[in-house]
C-alpha positions as CSV (number, residue, x, y, z in Angstrom):
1,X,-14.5,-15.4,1.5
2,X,-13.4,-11.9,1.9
3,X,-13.2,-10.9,6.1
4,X,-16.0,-8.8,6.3
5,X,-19.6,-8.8,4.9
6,X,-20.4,-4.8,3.8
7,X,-23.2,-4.1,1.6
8,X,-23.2,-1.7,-1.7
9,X,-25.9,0.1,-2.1
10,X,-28.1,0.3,-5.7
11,X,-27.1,3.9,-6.0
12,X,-23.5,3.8,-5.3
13,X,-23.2,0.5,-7.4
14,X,-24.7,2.3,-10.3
15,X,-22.2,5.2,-9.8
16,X,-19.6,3.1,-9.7
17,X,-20.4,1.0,-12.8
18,X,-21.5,4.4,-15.2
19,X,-18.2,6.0,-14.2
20,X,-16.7,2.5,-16.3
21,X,-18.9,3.4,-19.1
22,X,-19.5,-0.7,-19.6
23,X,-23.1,-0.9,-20.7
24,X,-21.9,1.0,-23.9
25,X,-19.2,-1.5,-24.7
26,X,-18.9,-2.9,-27.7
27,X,-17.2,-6.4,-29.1
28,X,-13.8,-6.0,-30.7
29,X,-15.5,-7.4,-33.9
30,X,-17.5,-4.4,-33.7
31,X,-20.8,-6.1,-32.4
32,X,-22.6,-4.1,-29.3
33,X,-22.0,-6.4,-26.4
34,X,-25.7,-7.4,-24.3
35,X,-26.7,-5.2,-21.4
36,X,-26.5,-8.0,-19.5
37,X,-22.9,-8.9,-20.1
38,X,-21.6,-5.0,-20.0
39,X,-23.8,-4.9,-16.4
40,X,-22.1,-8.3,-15.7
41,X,-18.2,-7.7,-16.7
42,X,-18.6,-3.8,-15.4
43,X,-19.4,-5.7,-11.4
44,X,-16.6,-8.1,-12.4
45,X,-13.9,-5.4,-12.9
46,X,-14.9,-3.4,-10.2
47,X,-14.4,-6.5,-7.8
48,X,-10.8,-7.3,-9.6
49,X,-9.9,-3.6,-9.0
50,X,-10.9,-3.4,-5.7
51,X,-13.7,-1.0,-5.9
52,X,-16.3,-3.3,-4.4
53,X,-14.9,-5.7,-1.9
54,X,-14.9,-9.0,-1.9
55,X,-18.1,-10.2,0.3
56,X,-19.7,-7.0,-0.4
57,X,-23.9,-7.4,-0.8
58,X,-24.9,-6.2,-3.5
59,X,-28.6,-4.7,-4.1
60,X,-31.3,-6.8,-4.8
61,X,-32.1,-6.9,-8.6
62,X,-35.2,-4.9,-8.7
63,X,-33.6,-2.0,-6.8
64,X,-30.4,-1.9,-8.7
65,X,-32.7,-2.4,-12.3
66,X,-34.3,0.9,-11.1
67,X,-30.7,2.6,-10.3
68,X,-29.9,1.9,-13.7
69,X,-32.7,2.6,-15.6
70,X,-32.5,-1.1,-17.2
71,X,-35.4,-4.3,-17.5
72,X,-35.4,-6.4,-14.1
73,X,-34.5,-9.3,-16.7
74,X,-31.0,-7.5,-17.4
75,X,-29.6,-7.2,-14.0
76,X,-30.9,-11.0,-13.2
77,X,-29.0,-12.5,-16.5
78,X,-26.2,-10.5,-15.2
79,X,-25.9,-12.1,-12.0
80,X,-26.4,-15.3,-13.5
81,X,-23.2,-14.8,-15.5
82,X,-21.2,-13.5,-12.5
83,X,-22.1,-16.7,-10.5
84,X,-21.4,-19.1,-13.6
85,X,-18.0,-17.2,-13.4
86,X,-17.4,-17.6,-9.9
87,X,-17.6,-13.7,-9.2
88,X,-21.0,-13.8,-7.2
89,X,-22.1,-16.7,-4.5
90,X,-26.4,-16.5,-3.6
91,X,-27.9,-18.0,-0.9
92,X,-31.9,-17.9,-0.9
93,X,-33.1,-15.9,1.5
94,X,-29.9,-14.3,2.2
95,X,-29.3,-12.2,-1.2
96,X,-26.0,-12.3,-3.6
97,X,-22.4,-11.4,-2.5
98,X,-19.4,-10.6,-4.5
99,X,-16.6,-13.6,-4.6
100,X,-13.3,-14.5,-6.4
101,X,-13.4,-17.5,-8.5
102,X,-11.1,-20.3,-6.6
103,X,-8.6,-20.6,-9.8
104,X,-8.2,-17.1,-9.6
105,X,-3.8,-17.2,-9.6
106,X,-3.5,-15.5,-6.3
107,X,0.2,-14.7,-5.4
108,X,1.5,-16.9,-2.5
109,X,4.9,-14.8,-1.8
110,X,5.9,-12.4,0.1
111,X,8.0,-8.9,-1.5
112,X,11.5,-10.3,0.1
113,X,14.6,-8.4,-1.7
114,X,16.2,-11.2,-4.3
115,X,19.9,-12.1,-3.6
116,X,22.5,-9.6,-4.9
117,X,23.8,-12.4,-7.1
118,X,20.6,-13.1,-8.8
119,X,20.9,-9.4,-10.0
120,X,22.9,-10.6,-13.6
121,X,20.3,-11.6,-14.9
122,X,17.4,-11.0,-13.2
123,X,16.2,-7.1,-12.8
124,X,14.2,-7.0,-9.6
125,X,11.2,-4.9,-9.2
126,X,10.0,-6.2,-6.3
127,X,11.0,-3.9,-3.2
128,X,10.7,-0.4,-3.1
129,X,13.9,-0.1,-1.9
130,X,17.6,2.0,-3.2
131,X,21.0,1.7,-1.8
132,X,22.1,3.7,0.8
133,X,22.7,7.6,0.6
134,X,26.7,7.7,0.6
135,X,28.8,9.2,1.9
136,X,26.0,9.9,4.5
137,X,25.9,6.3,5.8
138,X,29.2,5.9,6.4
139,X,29.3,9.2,8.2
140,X,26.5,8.4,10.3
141,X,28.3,5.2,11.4
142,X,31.0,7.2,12.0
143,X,29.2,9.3,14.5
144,X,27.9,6.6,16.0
145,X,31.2,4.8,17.0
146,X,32.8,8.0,18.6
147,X,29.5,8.3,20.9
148,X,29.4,4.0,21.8
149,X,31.7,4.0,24.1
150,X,29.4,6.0,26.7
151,X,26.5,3.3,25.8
152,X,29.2,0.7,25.8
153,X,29.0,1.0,29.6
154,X,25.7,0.0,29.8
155,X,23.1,-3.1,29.7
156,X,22.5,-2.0,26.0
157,X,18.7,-2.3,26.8
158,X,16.6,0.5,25.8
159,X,13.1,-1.1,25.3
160,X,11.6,2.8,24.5
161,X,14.8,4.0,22.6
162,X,17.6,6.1,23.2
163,X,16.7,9.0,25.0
164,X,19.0,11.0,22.1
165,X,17.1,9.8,19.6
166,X,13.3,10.4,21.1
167,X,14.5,13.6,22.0
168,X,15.2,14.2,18.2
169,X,12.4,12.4,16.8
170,X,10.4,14.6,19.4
171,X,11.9,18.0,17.7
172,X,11.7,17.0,14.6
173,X,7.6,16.6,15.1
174,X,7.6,19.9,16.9
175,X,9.2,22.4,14.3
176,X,6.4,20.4,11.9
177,X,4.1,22.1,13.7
178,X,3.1,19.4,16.1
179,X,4.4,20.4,19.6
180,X,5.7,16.8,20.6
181,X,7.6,15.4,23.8
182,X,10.3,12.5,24.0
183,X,7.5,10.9,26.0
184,X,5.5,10.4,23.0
185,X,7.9,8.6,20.8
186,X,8.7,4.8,21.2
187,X,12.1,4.0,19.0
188,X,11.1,0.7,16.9
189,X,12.7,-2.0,14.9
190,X,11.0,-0.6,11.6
191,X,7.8,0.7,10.9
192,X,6.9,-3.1,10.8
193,X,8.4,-3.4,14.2
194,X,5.9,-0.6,14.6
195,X,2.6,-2.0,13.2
196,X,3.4,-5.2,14.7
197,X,3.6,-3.7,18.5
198,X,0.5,-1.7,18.1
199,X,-1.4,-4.4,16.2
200,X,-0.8,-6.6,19.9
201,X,-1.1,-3.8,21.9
202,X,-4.5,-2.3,20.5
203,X,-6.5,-5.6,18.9
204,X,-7.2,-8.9,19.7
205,X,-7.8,-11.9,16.7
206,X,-10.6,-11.6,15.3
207,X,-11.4,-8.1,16.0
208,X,-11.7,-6.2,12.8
209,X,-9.0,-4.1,11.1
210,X,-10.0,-1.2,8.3
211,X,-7.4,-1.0,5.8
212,X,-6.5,1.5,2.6
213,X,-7.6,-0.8,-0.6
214,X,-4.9,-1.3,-2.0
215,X,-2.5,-0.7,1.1
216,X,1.3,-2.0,1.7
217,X,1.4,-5.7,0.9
218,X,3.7,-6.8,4.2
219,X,1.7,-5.1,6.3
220,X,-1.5,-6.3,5.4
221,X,0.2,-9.7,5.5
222,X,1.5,-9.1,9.1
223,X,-2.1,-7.9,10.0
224,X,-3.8,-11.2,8.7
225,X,-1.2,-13.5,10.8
226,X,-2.0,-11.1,13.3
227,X,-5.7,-12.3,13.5
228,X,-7.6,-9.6,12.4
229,X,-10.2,-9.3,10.5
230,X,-9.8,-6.5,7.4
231,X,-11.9,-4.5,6.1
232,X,-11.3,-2.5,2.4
233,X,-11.8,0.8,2.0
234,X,-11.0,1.4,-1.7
235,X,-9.7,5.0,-2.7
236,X,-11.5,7.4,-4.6
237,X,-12.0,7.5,-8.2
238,X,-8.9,8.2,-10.4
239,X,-7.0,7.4,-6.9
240,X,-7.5,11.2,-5.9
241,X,-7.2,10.1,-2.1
242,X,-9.6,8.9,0.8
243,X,-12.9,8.3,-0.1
244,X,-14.4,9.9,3.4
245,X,-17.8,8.9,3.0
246,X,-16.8,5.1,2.6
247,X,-14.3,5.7,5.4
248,X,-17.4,7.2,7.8
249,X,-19.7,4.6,6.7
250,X,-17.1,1.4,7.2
251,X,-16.2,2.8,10.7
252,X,-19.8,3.0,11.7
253,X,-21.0,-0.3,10.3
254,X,-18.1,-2.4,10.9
255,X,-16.7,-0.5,13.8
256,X,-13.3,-1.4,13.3
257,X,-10.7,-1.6,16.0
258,X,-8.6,0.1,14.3
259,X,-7.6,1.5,11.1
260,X,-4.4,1.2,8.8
261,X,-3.6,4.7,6.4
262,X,-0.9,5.6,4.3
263,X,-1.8,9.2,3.3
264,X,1.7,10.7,2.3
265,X,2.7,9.3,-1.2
266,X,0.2,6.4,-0.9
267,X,1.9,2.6,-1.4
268,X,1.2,1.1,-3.6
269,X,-0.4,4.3,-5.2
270,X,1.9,7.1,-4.7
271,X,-1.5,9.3,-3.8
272,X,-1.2,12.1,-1.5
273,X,-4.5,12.8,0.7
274,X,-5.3,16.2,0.7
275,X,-5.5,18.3,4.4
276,X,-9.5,18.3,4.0
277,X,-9.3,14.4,3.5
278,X,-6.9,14.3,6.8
279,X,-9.0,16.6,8.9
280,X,-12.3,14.9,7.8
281,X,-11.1,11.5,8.9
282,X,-9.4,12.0,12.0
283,X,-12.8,13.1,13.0
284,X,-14.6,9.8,11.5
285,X,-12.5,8.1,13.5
286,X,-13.1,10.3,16.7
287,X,-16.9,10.0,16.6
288,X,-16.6,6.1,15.9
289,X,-14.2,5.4,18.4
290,X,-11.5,3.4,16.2
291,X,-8.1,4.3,16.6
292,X,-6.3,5.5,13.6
293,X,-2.9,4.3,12.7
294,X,-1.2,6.6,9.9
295,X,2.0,5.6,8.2
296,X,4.6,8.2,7.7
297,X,7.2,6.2,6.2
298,X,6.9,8.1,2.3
299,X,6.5,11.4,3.6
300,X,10.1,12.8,3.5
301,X,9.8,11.8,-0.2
302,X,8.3,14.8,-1.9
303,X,9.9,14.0,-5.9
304,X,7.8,17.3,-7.5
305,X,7.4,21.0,-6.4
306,X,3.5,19.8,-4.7
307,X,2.5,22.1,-1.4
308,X,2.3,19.0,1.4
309,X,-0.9,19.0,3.5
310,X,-0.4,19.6,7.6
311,X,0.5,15.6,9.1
312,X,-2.5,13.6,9.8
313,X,-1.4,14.6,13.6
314,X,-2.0,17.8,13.7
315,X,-5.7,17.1,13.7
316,X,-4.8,14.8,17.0
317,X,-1.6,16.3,18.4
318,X,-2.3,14.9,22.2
319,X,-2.2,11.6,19.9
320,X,-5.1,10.1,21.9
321,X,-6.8,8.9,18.7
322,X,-4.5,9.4,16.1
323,X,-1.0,7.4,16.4
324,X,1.7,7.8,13.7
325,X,4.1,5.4,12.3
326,X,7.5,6.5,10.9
327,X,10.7,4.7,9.7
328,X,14.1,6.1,7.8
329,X,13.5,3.0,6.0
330,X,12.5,4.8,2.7
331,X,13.8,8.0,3.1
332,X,16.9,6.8,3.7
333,X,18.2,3.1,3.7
334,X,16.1,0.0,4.4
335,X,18.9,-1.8,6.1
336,X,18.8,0.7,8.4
337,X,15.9,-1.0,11.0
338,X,14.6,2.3,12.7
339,X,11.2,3.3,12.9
340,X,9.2,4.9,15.5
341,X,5.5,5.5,17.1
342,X,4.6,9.0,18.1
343,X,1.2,8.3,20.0
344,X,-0.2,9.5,23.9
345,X,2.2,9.0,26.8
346,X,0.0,6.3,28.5
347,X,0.3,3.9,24.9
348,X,4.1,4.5,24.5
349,X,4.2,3.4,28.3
350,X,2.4,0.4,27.8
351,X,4.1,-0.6,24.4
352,X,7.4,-0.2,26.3
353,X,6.3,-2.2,28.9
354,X,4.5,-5.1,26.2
355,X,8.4,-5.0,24.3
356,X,9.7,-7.1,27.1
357,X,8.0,-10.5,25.4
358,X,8.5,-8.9,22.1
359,X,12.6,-7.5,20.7
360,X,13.4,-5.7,23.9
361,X,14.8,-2.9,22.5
362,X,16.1,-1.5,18.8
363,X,20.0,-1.5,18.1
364,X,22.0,0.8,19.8
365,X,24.9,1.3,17.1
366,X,22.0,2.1,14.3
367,X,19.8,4.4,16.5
368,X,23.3,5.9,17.1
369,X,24.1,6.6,13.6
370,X,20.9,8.4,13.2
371,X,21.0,10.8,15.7
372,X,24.8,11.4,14.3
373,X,22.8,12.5,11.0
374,X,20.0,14.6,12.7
375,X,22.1,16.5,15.1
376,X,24.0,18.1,12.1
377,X,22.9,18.4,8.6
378,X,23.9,14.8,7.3
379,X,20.0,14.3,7.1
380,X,18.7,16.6,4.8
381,X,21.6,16.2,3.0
382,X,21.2,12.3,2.5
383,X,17.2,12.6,2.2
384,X,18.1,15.0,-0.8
385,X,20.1,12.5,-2.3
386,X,17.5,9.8,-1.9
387,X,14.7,12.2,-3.7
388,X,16.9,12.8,-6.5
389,X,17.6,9.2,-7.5
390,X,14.0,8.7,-6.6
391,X,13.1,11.3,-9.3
392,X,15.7,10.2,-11.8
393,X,14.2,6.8,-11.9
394,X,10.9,7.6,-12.0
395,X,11.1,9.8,-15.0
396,X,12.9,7.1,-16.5
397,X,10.5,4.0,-15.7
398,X,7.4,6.5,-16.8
399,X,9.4,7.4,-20.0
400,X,9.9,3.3,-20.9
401,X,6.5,2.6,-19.7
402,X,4.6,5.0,-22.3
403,X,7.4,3.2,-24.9
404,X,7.1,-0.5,-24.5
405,X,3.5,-0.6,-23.1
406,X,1.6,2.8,-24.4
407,X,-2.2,0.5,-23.5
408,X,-0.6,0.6,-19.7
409,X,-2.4,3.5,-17.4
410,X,-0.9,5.1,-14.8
411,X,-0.9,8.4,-12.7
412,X,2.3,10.1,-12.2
413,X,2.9,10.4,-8.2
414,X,4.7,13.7,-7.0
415,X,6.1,11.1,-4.9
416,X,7.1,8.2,-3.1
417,X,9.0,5.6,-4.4
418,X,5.7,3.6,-6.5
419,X,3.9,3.6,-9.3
420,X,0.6,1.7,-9.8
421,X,-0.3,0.7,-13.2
422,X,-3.4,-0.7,-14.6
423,X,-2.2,-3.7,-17.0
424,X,-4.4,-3.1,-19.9
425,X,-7.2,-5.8,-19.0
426,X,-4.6,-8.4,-18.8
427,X,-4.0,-10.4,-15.3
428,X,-1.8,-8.7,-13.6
429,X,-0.8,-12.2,-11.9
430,X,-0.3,-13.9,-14.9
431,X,2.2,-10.9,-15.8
432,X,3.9,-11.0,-13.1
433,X,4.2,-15.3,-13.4
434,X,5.7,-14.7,-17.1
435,X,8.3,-11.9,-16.0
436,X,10.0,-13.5,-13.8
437,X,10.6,-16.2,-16.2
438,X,11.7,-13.2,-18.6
439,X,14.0,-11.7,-16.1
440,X,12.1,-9.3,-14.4
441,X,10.3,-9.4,-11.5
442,X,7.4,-7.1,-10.4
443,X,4.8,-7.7,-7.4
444,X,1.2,-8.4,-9.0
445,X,-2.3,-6.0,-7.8
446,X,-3.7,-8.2,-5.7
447,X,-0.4,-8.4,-3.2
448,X,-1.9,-4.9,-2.2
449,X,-5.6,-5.9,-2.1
450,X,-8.1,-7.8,0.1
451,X,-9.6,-11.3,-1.2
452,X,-7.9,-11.3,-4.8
453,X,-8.7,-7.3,-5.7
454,X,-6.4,-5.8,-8.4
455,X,-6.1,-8.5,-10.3
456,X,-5.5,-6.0,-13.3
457,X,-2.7,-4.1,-11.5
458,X,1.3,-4.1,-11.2
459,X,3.8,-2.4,-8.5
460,X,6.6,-1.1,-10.3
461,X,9.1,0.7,-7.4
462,X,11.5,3.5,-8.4
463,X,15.3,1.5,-8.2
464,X,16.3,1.1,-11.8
465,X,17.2,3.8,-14.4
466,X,18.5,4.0,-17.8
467,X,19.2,1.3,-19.9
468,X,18.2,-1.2,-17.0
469,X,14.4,0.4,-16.9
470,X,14.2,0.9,-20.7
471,X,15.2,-3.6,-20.8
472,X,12.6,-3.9,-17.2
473,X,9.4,-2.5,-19.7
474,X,10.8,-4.7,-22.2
475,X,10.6,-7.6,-21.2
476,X,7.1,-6.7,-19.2
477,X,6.0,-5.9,-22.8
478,X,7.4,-9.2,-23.5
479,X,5.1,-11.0,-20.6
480,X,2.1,-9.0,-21.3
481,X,2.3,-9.7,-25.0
482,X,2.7,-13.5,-23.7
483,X,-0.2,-13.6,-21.5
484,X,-2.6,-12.4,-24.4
485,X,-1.8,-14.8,-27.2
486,X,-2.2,-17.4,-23.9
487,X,1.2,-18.9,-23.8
488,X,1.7,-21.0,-21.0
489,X,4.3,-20.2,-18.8
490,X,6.5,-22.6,-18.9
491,X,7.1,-21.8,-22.6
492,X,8.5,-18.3,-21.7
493,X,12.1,-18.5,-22.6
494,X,14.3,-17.2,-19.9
495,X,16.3,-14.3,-20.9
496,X,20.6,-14.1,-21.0
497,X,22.6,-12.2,-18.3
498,X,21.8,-9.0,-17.9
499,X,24.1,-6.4,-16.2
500,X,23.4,-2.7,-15.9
């Protein structure tokens, strides 16, 4: 049972399901499928992509018959199927909800990196992660060591950061256009070290949690063991950003907490909100009172020549309601472990204060190396580098993509480092199952979702090129062809070594 109860209106449900264009389906042998089964399989895919939570009300069946012009009769068969199916649970009295069937193959990991020696022979799609910008990381580290000894002298213990480094942070916000003082910025261990800090600091378990549908799989993971309770807010049609009105009407029926958004170059998505989007809910979140967390951690990673919208910020820059989240992570080298909050004074005082029962502090030597980088220009410089192998392998995976699996659909983002593709009605899970036992492994849709959503849906991350992304479609052409002729898994035959 999904972690909220929302209810979907007859007219919004009917929106939703003539945008699929279902109830003019028709059977591959060419026969016109019922009304009742298009109505029926349209609600089904909606839930499996997300669109309509799961635990979502829907309308009663005489309101949603009038919505969509159809017999009372059709809607009532339909809802019959979806609970044979396990896709809708009734209670007299109380109306019908949407569910996920409990053999639905639900992934049980997590996105950890594989072990550099299982690289020969298997290609790993799992983390959206690249190796490190050289000779920039080596140079940073260089820096670092000829400023430790002054640190050296020290406890070591900065539970707020080095003062160097929020001091740069600080500037960097300000020549954004966001005047910003080193008060403002807490130095973390990650932008999960981030999300974890402020998920203690601002909620308590069981207090409710809106979230981007799909959002960032770890996080959403780190928010669950967290206690809270999520709430979905799916994107908008076509995945052209925030859907504001859902957004509005979540944070005044739910009244969340607090609220999770990734609006530059979207994971898993790669969708960038647009400034009206930003402006529009900052103040949702205002008039509801939830505070708005936005992660930042994409938005150095601008792949095409695309004019980027003001920071979500700037609609908040005293940061009272709207805190960021940032990390060089992505934009420069995962096994670096720096992120940041920028939020109000009074917050980054009291998460400073909380860090003493969390990590203390973030490492000296690695916050070190990065104000090495931002002091002169070995920033840019390396985040340049990181965009261009970014680009490279995205052209590439798109380019294998439309060869190996041309029934795949997907948007092309103008950035980020992921691509979300829909998986041609097949189960995205079931994919992802047979791949690995193919060599290749790729995180399935509903990682990213709330209750089993995106069930038709891969992640496929930007870290392979060439000949190494042409074999990665491959052999997911392999697994998807697998998964429709029904082969059980354990007859996938595992491939040979593989090296790039």
């Amino acid at each position: 049972m999904a972690q909220w109860t929302s209810a979907v209106g007859a007219s919004q449900l009917a929106r939703l399901l003539r945008s699929q264009d279902t109830r003019d389906a028709v059977a591959p042998a060419g026969r016109r499928i019922p009304a009742y089964r298009g109505l029926a399989d349209g609600v089904r895919l909606l839930v499996l992509e997300g669109r309509v939570p799961v635990a979502a009300r829907l309308p009663a069946e005489r309101e949603l018959a009038a919505a969509l012009s159809v017999s009372r009769t059709t809607v009532a068969a339909a809802y019959e199927a979806l609970r044979a199916e396990g896709f809708l649970e009734s209670r007299r009295g109380s109306g019908s909800w949407t569910a996920v069937p409990a053999g639905n193959p639900l992934p049980t990991r997590g996105l950890e990196p594989l072990p550099p020696e299982a690289a020969s022979s298997m290609i790993d799609l799992g983390c959206a992660a690249l190796p490190a910008p050289e000779p920039w990381l080596t140079r940073g580290v260089q820096g670092a060591m000829e400023h430790l000894p002054l640190y050296a002298h020290t406890h070591g213990d900065y539970p707020a950061g080095l003062p160097a480094l929020r001091q740069a942070l600080a500037d960097r916000y300000t020549a954004r256009g966001i005047p910003t003082m080193p008060e403002q910025i807490m130095v973390t261990t990650g932008a999960m070290g981030a999300v974890a800090a402020l998920c203690r600091q601002i909620t308590r378990p069981g207090e409710r949690v809106a979230v981007d549908s799909p959002s960032y799989a770890n996080i959403l993971q780190l928010m669950r063991d967290a206690g809270a309770r999520l709430v979905p807010v799916a994107l908008t049609d076509r995945l052209a950003g925030w859907d504001v009105p859902a957004w509005r009407q979540v944070m005044r029926d739910a009244a969340p907490r607090m609220a999770y958004v990734v609006a530059d170059f979207h994971n898993p998505t790669g969708t960038l909100a647009t400034e009206d989007q930003r402006r529009r809910l900052v103040d949702a979140a205002r008039a509801a009172g939830t505070v708005l967390v936005v992660d930042e951690t994409m938005a150095e990673l601008r792949l095409d020549d695309v004019e980027m919208p003001r920071p979500v910020c700037a609609f908040d820059p005293a940061g009272s309601n709207v805190i960021t989240v940032g990390s060089v992570s992505k934009a420069f080298w995962a096994g670096m472990r720096i992120g940041w909050v920028r939020a109000a004074p009074d917050l980054i005082r009291s998460l400073v204060a909380a860090r003493a029962f969390a990590d203390l502090g973030s490492p000296v030597l690695e916050q070190l190396a990065i104000v090495s980088l931002l002091e002169g220009d070995g920033w840019e410089q390396a985040v340049r580098i990181r965009r261009d192998q970014a680009r490279e392998n995205r052209d590439a995976i798109v380019a294998a993509l439309r060869r190996h699996l041309p029934d795949w659909e997907f948007s092309v983002p103008a950035g980020g480092l992921t691509l979300w593709a829909r998986t041609g009605g097949l189960s995205g899970s079931r994919i992802a199952e047979a791949g690995e036992r193919l060599g290749v492994r790729v995180p399935s849709g509903p990682r990213f979702g709330v209750d089993g959503a995106f069930e038709g849906f891969v992640r496929l991350p930007f870290t392979v090129s060439g000949a190494v992304a042409d074999e990665a479609a491959s052999r997911l052409a392999a697994a998807a062809q697998h998964v429709a002729s029904g082969t059980a898994a354990g007859e996938v035959e595992t491939p040979h070594s593989f090296v790039a």
